[in-house]
LOFIRO-979899 format. One line per field, with one value per residue (C-alpha): y, z, x; residue in three letters; residue number from 1. Coordinates in Angstrom, 2 decimals. Example, Ala and Ser with C-alpha at 12.3 -4.5 7.8 and 13.67 -1.06 7.14 Angstrom:
2
yy <- [-4.50,-1.06]
zz <- [7.80,7.14]
xx <- [12.30,13.67]
residu <- [ALA,SER]
num <- [1,2]
//
This chain:
106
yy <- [37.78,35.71,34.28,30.42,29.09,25.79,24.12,23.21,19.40,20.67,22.46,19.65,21.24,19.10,20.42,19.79,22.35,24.98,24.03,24.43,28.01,28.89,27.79,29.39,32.46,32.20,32.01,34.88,37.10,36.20,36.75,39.91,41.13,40.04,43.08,42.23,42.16,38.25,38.06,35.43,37.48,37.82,33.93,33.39,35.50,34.10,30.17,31.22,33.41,30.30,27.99,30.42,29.57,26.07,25.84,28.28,25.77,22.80,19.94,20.31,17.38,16.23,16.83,20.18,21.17,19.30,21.31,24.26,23.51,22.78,26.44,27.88,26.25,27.40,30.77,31.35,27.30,29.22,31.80,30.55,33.39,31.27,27.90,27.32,28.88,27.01,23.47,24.18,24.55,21.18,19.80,20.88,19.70,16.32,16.07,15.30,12.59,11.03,11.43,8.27,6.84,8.47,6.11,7.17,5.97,5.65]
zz <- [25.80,29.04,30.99,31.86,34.98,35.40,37.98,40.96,40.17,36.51,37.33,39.64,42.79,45.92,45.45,49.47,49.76,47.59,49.91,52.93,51.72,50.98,54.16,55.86,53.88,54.01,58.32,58.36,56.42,58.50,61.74,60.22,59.67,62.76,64.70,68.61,70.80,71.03,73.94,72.00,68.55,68.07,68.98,66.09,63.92,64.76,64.14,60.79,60.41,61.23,59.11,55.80,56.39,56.50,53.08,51.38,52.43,50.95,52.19,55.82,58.32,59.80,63.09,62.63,60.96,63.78,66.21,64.65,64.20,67.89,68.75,65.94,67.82,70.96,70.47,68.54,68.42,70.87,68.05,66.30,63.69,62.83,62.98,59.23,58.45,60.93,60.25,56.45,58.20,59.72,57.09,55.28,57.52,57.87,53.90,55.13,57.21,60.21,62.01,62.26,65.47,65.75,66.72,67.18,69.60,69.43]
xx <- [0.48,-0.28,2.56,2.06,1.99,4.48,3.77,6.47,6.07,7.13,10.11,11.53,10.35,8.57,5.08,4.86,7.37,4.98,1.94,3.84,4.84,1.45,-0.33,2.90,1.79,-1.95,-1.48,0.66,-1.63,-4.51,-2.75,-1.43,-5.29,-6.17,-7.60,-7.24,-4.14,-2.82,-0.28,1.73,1.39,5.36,5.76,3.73,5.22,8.50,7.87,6.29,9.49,11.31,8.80,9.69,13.02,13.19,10.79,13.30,16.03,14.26,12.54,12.32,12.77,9.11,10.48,11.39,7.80,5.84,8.12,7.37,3.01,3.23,4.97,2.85,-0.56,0.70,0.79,-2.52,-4.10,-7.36,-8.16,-11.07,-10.73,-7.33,-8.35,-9.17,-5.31,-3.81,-5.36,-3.93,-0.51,-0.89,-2.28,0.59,3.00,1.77,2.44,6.55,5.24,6.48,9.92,12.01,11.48,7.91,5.13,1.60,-0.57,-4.05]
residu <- [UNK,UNK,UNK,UNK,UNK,UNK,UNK,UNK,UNK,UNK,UNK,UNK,UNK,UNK,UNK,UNK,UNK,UNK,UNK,UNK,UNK,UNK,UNK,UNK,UNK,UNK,UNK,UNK,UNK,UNK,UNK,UNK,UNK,UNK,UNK,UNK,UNK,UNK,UNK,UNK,UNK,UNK,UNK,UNK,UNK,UNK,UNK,UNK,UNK,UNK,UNK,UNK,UNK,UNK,UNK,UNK,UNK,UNK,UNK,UNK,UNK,UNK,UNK,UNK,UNK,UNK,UNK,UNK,UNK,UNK,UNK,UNK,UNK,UNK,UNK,UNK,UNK,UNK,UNK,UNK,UNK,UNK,UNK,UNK,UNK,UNK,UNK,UNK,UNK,UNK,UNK,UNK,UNK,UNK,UNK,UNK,UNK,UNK,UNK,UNK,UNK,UNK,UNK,UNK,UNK,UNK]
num <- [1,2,3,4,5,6,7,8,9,10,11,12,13,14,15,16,17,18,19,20,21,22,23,24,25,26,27,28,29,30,31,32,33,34,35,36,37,38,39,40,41,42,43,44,45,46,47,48,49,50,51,52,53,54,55,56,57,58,59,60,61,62,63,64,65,66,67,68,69,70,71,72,73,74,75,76,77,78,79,80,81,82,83,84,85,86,87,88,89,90,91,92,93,94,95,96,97,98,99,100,101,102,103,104,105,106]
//
């Protein structure tokens, strides 16, 4: 017999933490098939290294996560081939909302 799915909300997990994890995952695999040399590849690779972490410890800080999306757009933010991944990530991110003291402008 089939196994059911519960989802995170149902088993007391933030269901921003699952999406983050799965737009963390869903970038990596698309850099990771991406054929051509990117000079900042292993930057990449690292803040989503660093991004896995921080979901496996919990909720992240916003701070943190925006820190990380703006290392993570650094590195690969001119790859059009990535931008679909990569706007998930920041979509994802901006799910923790703001940091204190954070004030946008404009």
């Amino acid at each position: 017999m089939g196994q059911r799915v519960i989802p995170a909300a149902d088993r007391g997990e933030d269901p921003r933490v699952a999406g983050l994890s799965a737009a963390v995952a869903r970038l990596r695999a698309e850099l990771d098939a991406y054929p051509a040399q990117l000079h900042d590849r292993h930057a990449a690779e690292d803040e989503l290294t660093a991004l896995d972490g921080q979901v496996a410890s919990g909720a992240p800080t916003a701070e943190e996560l925006r820190h990380s999306l703006l290392l993570t757009v650094a590195a690969v933010g001119s790859v059009s081939a990535l931008a679909d991944a990569l706007s998930g990530l920041r979509n994802a991110i901006e799910l923790f909302g703001e940091p204190s003291g954070f004030r946008r402008v404009n």
